[in-house]
C-alpha positions as CSV (number, residue, x, y, z in Angstrom):
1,X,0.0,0.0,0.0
2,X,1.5,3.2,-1.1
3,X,2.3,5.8,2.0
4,X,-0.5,7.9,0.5
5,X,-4.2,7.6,-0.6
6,X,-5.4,9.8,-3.7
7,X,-8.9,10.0,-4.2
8,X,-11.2,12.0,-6.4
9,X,-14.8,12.8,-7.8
10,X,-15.9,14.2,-10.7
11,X,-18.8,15.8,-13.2
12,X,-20.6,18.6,-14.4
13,X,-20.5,22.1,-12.9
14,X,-23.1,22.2,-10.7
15,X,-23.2,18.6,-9.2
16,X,-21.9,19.3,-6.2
17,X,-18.5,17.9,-6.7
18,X,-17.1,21.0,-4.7
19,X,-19.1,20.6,-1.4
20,X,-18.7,16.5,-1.4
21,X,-14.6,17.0,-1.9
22,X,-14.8,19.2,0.9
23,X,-16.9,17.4,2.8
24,X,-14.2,14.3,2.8
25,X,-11.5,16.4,3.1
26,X,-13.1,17.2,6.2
27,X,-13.7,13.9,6.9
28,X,-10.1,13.2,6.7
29,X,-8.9,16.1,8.5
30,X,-11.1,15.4,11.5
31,X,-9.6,11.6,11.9
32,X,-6.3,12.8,12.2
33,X,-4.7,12.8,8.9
34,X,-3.3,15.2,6.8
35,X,-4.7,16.5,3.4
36,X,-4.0,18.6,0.4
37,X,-6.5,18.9,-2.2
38,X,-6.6,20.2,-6.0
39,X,-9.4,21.8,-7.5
40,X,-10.7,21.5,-11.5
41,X,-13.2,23.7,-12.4
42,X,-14.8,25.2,-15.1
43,X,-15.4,29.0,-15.6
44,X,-19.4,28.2,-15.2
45,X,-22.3,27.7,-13.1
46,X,-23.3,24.4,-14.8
47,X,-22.1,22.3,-17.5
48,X,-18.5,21.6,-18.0
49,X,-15.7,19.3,-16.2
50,X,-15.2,19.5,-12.7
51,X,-13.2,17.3,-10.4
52,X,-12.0,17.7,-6.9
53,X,-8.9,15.6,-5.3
54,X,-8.0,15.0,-2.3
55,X,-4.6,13.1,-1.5
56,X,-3.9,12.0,2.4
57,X,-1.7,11.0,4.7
58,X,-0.6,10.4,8.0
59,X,2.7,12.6,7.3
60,X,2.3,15.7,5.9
61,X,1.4,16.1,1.8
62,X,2.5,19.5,0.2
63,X,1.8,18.3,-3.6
64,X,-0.8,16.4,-5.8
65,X,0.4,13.4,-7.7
66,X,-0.3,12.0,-10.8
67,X,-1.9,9.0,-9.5
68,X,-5.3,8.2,-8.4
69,X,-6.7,5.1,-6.1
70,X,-10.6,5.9,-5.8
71,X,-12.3,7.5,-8.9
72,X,-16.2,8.8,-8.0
73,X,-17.1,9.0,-11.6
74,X,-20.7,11.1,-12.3
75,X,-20.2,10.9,-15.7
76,X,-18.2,9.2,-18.6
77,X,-16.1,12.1,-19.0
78,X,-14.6,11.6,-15.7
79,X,-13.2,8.3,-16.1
80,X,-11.6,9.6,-19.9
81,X,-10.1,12.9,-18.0
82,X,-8.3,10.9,-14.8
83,X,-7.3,7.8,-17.0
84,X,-3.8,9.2,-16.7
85,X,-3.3,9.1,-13.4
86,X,-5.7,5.4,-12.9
87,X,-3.7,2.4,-12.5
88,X,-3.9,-1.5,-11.8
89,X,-6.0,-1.5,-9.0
90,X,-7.6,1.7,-9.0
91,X,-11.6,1.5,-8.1
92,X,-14.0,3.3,-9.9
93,X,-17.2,3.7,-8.2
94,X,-20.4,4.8,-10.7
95,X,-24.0,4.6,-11.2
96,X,-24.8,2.0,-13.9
97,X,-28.5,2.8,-13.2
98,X,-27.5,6.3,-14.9
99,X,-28.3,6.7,-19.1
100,X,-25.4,8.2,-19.3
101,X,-23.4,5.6,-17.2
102,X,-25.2,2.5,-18.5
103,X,-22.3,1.2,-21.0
104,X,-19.2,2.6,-19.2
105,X,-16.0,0.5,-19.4
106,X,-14.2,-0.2,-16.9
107,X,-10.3,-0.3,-18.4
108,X,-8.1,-3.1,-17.7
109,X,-6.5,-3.7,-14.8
110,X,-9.1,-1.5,-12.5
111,X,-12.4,-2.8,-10.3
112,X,-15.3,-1.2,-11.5
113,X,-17.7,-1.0,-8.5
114,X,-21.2,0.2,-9.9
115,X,-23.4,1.6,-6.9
116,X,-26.8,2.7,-7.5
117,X,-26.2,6.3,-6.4
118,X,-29.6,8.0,-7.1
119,X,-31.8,4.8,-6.2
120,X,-30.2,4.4,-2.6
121,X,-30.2,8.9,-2.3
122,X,-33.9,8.6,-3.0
123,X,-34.6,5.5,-0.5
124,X,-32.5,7.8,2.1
125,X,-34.7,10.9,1.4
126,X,-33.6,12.2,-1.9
127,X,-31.4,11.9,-5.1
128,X,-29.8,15.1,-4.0
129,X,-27.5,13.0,-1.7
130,X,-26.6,10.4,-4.4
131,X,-22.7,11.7,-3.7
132,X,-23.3,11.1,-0.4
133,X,-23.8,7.6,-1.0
134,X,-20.5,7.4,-2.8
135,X,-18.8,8.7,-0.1
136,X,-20.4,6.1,2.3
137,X,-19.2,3.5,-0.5
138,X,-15.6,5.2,-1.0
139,X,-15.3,4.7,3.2
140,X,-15.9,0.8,3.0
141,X,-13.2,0.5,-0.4
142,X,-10.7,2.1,1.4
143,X,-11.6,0.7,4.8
144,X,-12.2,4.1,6.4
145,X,-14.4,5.0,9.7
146,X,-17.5,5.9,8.6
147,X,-18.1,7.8,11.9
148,X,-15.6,10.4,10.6
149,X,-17.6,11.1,7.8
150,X,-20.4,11.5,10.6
151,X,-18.8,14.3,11.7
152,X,-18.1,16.1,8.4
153,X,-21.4,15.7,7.5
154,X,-22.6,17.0,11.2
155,X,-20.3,20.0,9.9
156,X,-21.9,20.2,6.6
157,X,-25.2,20.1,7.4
158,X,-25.9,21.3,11.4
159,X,-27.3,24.5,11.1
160,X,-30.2,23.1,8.6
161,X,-32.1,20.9,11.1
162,X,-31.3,17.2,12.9
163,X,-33.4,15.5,9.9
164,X,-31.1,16.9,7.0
165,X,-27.9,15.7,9.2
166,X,-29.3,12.1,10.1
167,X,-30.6,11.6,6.4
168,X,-27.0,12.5,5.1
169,X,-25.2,9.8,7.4
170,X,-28.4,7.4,6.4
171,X,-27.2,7.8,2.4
172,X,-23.1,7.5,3.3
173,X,-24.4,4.0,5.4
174,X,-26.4,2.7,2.3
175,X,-23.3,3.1,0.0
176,X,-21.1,1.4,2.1
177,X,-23.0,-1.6,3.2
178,X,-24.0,-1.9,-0.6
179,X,-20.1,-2.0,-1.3
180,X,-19.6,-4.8,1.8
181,X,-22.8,-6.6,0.5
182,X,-22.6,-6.4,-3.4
183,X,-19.0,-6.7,-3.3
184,X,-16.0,-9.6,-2.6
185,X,-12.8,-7.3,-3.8
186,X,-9.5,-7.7,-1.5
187,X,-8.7,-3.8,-2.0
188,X,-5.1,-3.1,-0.4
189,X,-6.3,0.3,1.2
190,X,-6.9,1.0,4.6
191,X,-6.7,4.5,6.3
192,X,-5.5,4.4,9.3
193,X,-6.4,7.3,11.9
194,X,-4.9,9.2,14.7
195,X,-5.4,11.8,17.5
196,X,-4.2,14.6,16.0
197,X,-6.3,17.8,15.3
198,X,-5.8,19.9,12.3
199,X,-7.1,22.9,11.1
200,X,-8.0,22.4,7.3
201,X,-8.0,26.0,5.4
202,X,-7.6,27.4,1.6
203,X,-5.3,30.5,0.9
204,X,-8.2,32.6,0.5
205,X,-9.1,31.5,4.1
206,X,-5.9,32.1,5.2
207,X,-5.3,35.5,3.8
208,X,-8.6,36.7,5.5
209,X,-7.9,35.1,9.0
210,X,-4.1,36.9,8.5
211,X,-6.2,40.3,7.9
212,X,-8.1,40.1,10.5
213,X,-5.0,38.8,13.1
214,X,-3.6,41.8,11.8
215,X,-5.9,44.3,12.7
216,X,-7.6,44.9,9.6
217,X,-10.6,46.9,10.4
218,X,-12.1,47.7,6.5
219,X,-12.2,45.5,3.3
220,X,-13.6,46.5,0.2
221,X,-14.0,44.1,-2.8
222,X,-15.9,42.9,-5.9
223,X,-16.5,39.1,-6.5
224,X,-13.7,37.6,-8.8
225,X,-12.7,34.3,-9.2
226,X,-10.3,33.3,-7.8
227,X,-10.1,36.2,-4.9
228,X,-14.3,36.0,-3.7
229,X,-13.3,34.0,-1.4
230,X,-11.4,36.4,0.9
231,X,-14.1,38.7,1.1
232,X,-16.9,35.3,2.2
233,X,-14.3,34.3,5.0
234,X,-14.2,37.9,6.4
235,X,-18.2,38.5,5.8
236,X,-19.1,37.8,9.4
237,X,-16.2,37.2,11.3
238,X,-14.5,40.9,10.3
239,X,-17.0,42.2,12.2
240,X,-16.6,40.4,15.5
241,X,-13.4,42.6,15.6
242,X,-15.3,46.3,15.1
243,X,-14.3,45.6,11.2
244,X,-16.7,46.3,7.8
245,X,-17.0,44.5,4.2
246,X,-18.2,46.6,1.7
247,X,-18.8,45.1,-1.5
248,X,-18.3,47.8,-4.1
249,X,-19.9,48.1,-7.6
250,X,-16.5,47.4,-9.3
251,X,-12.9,47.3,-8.8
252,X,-12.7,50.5,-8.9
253,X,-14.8,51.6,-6.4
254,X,-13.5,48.9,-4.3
255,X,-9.9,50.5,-4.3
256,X,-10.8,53.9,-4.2
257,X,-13.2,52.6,-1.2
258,X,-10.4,51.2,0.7
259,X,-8.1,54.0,0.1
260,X,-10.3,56.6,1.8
261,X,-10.7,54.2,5.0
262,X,-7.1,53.9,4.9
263,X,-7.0,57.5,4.7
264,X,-9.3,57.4,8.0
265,X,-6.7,55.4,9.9
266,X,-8.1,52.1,9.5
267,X,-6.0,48.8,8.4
268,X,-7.4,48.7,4.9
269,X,-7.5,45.7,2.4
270,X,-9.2,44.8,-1.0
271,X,-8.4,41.7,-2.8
272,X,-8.9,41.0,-6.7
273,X,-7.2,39.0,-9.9
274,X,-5.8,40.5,-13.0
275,X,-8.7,42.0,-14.9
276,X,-9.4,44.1,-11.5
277,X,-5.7,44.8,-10.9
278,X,-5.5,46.8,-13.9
279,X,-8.7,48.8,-13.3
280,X,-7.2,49.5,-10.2
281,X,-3.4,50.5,-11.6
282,X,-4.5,54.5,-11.4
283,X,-5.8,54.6,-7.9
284,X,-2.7,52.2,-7.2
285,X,-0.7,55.5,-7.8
286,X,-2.5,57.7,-5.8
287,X,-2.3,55.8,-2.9
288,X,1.6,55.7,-3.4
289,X,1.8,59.3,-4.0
290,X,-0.9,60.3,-1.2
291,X,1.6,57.8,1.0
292,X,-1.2,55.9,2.2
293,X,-1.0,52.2,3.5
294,X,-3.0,50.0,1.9
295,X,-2.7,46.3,1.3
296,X,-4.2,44.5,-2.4
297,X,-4.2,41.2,-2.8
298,X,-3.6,40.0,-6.4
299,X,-4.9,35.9,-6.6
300,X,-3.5,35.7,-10.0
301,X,-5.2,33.6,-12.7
302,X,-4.5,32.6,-16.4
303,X,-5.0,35.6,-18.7
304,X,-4.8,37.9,-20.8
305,X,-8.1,39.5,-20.9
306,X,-11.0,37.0,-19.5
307,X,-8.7,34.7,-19.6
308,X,-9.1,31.1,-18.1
309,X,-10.8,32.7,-14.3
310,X,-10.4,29.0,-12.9
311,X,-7.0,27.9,-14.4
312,X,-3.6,28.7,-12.2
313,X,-1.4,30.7,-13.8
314,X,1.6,32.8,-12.2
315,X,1.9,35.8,-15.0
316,X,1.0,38.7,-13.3
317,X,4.5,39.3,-12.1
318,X,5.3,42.3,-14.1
319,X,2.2,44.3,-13.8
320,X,2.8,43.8,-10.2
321,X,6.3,44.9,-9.8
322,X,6.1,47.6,-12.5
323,X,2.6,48.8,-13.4
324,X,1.1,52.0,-13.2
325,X,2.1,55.1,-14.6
326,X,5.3,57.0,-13.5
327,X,7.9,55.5,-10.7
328,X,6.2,54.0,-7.7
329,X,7.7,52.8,-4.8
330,X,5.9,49.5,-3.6
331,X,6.7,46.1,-2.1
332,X,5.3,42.8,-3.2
333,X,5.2,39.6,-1.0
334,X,4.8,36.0,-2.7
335,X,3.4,33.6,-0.3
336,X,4.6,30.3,-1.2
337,X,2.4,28.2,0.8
338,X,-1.5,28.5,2.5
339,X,-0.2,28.9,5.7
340,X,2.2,31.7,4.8
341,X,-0.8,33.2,3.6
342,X,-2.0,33.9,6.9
343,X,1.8,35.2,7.9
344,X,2.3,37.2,4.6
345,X,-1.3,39.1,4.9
346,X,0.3,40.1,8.5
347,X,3.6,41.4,7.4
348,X,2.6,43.3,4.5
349,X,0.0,45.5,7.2
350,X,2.9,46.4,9.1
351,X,5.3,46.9,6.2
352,X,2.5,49.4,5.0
353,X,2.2,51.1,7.4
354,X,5.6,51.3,8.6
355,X,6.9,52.5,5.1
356,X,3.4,53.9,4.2
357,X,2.9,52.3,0.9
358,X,0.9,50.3,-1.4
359,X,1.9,46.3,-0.4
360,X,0.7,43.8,-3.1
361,X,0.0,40.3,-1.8
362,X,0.8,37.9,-4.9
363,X,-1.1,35.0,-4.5
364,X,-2.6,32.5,-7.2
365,X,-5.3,30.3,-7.9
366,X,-3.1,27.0,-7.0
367,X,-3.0,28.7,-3.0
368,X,-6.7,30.1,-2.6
369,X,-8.5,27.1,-3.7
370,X,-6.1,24.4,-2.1
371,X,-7.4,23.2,1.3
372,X,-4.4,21.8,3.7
373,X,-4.1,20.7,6.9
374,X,-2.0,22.3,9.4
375,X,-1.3,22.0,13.4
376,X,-3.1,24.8,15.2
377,X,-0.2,26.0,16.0
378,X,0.6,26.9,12.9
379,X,-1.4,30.1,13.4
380,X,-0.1,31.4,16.8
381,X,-1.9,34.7,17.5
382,X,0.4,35.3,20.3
383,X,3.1,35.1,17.6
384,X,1.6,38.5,15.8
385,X,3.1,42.0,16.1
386,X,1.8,44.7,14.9
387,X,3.7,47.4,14.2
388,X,1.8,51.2,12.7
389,X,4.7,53.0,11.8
390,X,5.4,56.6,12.0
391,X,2.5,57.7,14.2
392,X,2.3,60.7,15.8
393,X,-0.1,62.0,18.7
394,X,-0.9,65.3,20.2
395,X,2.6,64.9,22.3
396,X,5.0,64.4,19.8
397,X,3.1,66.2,16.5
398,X,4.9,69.7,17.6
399,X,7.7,68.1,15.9
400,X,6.2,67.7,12.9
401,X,4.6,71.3,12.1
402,X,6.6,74.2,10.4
403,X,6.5,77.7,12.2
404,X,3.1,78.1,11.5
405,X,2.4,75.1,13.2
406,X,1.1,73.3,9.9
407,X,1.4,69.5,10.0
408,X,3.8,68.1,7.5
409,X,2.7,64.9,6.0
410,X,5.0,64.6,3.6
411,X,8.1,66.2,5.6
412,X,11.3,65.3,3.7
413,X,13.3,62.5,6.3
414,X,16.5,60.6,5.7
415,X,14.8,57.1,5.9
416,X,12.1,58.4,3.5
417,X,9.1,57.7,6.0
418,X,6.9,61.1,7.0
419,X,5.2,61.1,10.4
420,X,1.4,60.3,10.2
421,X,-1.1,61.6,12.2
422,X,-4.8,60.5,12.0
423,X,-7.8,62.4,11.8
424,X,-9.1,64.2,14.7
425,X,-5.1,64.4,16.0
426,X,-4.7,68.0,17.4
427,X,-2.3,69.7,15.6
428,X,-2.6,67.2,12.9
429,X,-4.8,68.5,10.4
430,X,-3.6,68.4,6.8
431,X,-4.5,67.6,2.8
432,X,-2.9,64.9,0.3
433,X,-3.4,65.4,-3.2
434,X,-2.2,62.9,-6.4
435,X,-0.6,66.0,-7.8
436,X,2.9,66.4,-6.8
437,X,3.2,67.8,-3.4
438,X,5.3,70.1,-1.0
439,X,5.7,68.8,2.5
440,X,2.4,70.5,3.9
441,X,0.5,68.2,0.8
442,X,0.0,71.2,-1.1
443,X,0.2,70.5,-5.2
444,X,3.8,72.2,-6.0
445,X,5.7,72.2,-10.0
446,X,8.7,73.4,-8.3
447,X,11.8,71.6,-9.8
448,X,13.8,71.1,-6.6
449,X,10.6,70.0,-4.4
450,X,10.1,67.5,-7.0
451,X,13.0,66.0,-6.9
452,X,13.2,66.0,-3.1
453,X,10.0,64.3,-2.7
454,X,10.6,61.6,-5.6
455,X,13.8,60.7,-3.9
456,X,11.9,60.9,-0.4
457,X,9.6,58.3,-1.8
458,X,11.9,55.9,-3.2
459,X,14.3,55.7,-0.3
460,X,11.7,54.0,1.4
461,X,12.6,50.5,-0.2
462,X,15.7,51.4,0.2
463,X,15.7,51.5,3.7
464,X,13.4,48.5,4.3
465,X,16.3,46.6,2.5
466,X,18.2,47.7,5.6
467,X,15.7,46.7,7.8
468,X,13.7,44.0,7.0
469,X,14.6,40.1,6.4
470,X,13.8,40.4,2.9
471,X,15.6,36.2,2.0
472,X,15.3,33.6,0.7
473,X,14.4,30.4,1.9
474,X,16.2,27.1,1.4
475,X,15.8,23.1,0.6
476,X,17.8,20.4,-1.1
477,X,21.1,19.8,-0.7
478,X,23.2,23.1,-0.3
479,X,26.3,21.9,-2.0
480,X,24.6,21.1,-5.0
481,X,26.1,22.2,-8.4
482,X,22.6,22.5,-9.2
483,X,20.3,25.3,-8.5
484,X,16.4,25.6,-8.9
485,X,15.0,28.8,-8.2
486,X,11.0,29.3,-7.8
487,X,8.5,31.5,-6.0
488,X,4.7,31.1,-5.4
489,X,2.5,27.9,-5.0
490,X,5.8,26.1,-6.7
491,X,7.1,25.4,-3.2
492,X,5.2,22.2,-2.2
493,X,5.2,20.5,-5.4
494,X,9.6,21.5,-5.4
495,X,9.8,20.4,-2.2
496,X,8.5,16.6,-3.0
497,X,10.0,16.8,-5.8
498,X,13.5,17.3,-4.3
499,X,13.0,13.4,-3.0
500,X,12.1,12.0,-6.1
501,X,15.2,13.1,-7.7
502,X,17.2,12.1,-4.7
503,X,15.8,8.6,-5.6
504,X,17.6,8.6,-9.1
505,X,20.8,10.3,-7.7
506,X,19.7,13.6,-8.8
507,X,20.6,16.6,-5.6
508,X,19.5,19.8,-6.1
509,X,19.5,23.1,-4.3
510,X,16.1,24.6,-4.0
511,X,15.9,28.4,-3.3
512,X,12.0,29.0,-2.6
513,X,11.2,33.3,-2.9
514,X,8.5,35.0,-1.1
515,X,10.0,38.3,-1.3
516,X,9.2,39.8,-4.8
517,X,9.9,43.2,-4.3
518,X,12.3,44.1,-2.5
519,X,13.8,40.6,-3.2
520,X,17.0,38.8,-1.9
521,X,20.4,38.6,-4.1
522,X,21.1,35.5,-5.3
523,X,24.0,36.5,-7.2
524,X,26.0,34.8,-5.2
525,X,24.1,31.9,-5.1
526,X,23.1,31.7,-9.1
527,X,27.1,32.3,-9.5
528,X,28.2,28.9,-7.2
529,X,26.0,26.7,-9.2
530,X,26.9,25.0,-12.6
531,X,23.1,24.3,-13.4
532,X,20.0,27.3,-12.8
533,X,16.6,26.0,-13.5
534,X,13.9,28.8,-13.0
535,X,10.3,27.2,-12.4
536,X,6.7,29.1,-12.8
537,X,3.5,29.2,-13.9
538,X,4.1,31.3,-17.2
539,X,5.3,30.9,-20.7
540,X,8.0,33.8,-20.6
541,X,9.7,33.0,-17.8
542,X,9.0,36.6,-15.9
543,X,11.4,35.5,-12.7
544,X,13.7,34.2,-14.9
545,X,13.9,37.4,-16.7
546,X,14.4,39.2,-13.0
547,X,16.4,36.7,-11.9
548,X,18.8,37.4,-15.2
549,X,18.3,40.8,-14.8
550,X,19.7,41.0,-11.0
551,X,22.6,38.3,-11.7
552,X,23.8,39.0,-14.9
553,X,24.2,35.4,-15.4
554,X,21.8,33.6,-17.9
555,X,19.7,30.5,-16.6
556,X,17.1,28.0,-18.0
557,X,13.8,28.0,-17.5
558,X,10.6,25.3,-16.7
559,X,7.2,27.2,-17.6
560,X,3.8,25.1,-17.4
561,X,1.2,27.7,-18.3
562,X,-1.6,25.4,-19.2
563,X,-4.0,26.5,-16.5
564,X,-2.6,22.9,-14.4
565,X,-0.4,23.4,-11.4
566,X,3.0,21.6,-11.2
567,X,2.9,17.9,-9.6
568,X,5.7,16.7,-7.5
569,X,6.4,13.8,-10.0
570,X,5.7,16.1,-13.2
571,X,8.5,18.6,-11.7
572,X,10.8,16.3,-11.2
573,X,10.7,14.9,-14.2
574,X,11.2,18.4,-16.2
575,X,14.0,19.7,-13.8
576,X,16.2,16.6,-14.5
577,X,15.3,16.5,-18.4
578,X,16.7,20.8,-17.9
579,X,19.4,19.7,-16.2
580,X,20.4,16.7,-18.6
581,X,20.0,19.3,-21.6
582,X,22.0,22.1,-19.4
583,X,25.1,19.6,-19.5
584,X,24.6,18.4,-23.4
């Protein structure tokens, strides 16, 4: 039996496959073992491929494979779409009672199990929990508690009534006592469970509970997929902290919203994907120039335009290190897993405040759907700081005022950071505008002002590279001639991978970047190796092009930009075919 269990259903838009894969993930989770799950879904509200997988373990799992061991198929499709990743042995549970599934075939070497889904829902209390019966029959395969799926379901379903939950566990028990009835298979799986307790969360999830750890009392947004979900985590939980959602009539809005209750003094957020990031590139400006903290979150998607909105895709890099008009300062973070997520959405608070600037978050689809299991201490509130910067109160703002006592917002200092005062501050009063500025925030054209307040500005990264921790951080074996380099969602599927090609005597270096902007120097680093693979989500290679640009040194490149994230096997596969070509 293989050290992990991969497991996955799959249909049409709109049969529920997301809310059953969540529901055993749950399931899982709540017996102790670890999970990671991948999402395919199509840009729709119904029709269209849609398959959710969920891979387990008693160690942790950072990665999807390319192998499956229980197939729920609701339709043909699904069986054609996995077949890949199906091998001897794998069970595929259907509904031969279905049209659609009446002359399925089962390939070679797998154990068809054909459970009447639909008849045994409606006998329960309706076909509406037919994939609740394949859960119950996916639990007896793979010799699984049932009572854990009690739970889930006692999750899923609690706050709709006793008779909803109870008619839920009766379906599971009907498809797994048809399986141990119906069925004489000797199936090698058996899930074994433990105490442990886990927290099982998405990077959408993540991000919001890291906004609200860190204070965020505002969040304006506009539904977008992949992003909506950072606005539903903090609808109704923000406010248990004296925070507001406000969902805004665009992305514009929703920036310009969040700007003037950052303006106010409030920890300010608004999340989006690419289309929304560039209707929001003016206003992006304004709040550089206006040196106002505020945090975006960009859960980047495949593009351009429309784009694929449920495919992963990393190519958003260079709009979010260099767009908008003119030179503006900014700093973008690159979480590189869900839980950073929640430590990432903290940090860039406090770096926006401390350096009053815009902070992009750059997350992508790959990390906001994923669900994962992590230790509950993982998320240590006691381990949160929160740091506002360069504020100023009605004791120290005499500092900060010219002879006439005026406030000076944008007073020229050698670190680059002005003293902020909020409103209602005595003494504090003052006026930002987009149009250049003096230090009193009044528009100016002089020529030396200018220049003094675009240098002002721009020393502010410069200083947080004093500062901060802005590095790298590292995996593999460090004296390794060979050197991958990555950043983003890459870092789970890398890190497996690492193993695999220890197995065929292949070491590597991994160097794993969450710091976009300011980032580390790996010159030295790129300079010790004979071998530099770059790996992303892209087809240009638009870290490979920064990391080129930093080193001076030219490296090769591993792109996947087919709206699929990288597997662990699938990565190490294409980093030791670079390497081998690298050498040629």
């Amino acid at each position: 039996m293989p050290a992990d269990f991969n497991w996955a259903i799959g249909g049409e838009a709109g049969d529920g496959i997301d809310s059953t894969g969540k529901i055993f993930a749950q399931a899982l989770s709540r017996a102790g073992r670890h999970v990671f799950t991948s999402k395919d879904f199509a840009s729709r509200i119904r029709g269209g491929y849609t398959a959710y997988k969920v891979r387990t373990a008693v160690d942790p799992v950072q990665s999807v494979v390319d192998r499956l061991d229980v197939l729920i198929a609701l339709t043909p499709r699904t069986i054609e779409e996995n077949l890949d990743e199906l091998h001897e042995g794998s069970v595929i549970i259907y509904d031969g009672e279905r049209t659609t599934m009446a002359n399925v075939e089962i390939p070679e070497g797998m154990i068809g199990l054909d459970v009447p889904l639909k008849r045994l829902a409606e006998e329960a209390g309706g076909a509406i929990m037919r994939n609740v019966v394949a859960l119950g029959a996916a639990c007896e395969v793979a010799d699984f508690p049932i009572e854990n799926l009690d739970s889930a379901l006692e999750k899923r379903f609690g706050s709709k009534g006793r008779a909803l939950v109870e008619n839920n566990q009766e379906a599971a028990r009907s498809g797994q006592d048809y399986v141990a009835e119906e069925y004489d298979h000797d199936l090698d799986y058996e899930l074994e469970t433990t105490d442990a307790d886990y927290v099982l969360l998405n990077g959408d999830e993540a991000i919001g509970m890291g906004a609200i750890a860190a204070g965020c009392k505002f969040y304006a947004g506009y539904p977008i997929t992949p992003a909506t979900d950072v606005m539903e985590y903090l609808m109704g939980r923000i406010e248990q902290f004296g925070g507001h959602v406000v969902q805004a009539e665009d992305e514009l809005s929703a920036i310009n919203i969040a700007l003037g209750a950052a303006r106010a003094g409030a920890r300010s957020m608004t999340a989006t994907s690419g289309p929304g990031i560039d209707l929001m590139s003016e206003t992006f400006g304004l709040v550089a120039t206006s040196e106002t903290p505020l945090v975006v979150v960009d859960v980047m998607r495949s593009g351009p335009s429309t784009g694929m909105p449920t495919k992963q895709e990393q190519g958003d890099l260079n709009m979010m290190l260099y767009g908008g008009h003119g030179e503006i300062p900014r700093f973008v973070l690159g979480p590189t897993t869900i839980s950073e997520c929640f430590w990432k959405t903290v940090e860039a608070f406090n770096l926006a405040e401390k350096y009053q600037t815009p902070v992009y978050i750059a997350a992508d689809l790959s990390l906001a759907v994923t669900e994962q299991t992590f230790s509950p201490e993982t998320f240590d509130m006691d381990a949160v700081e929160i740091d506002r910067g360069k504020v100023v109160d009605e004791e120290t703002v005499a500092e900060w005022q010219n002879e006439k006592e005026q406030f000076k917002p944008h007073a020229i200092t050698d670190d680059g950071v002005s003293p902020r005062a909020f409103p209602g501050t005595d003494g504090g009063v003052h006026m930002s505008t987009g149009l250049e500025h003096d230090e009193l925030g009044r528009r100016t054209e002089d020529t030396e002002m200018r220049v003094e307040q675009v240098d002002k500005r721009n020393r502010k990264v410069e200083t947080a590279r004093t500062e901060e921790d802005f590095s790298s951080r590292e995996f593999g074996d460090p004296d390794s001639a060979n050197l991958v380099i990555s950043w983003g969602s890459n870092e789970g599927a890398m890190t497996e991978a690492i193993d695999l090609l220890d197995e065929e005597g292949v070491d590597v270096r991994f160097l794993s970047v969450p710091y976009l902007f300011p980032r580390p120097d790996l010159t030295d680093e790129v300079e010790a190796a004979e071998n530099v693979v770059v790996v992303e989500c892209n087809a240009t290679g638009q870290f490979a092009d920064v990391v080129e640009h930093d080193t001076l040194s030219r490296v090769d490149r591993v792109n996947k930009y087919d709206g699929v994230r990288f597997k662990a096997d699938e990565l190490a596969t294409d980093i030791k075919a670079a390497l081998q070509e690298a050498t040629q």
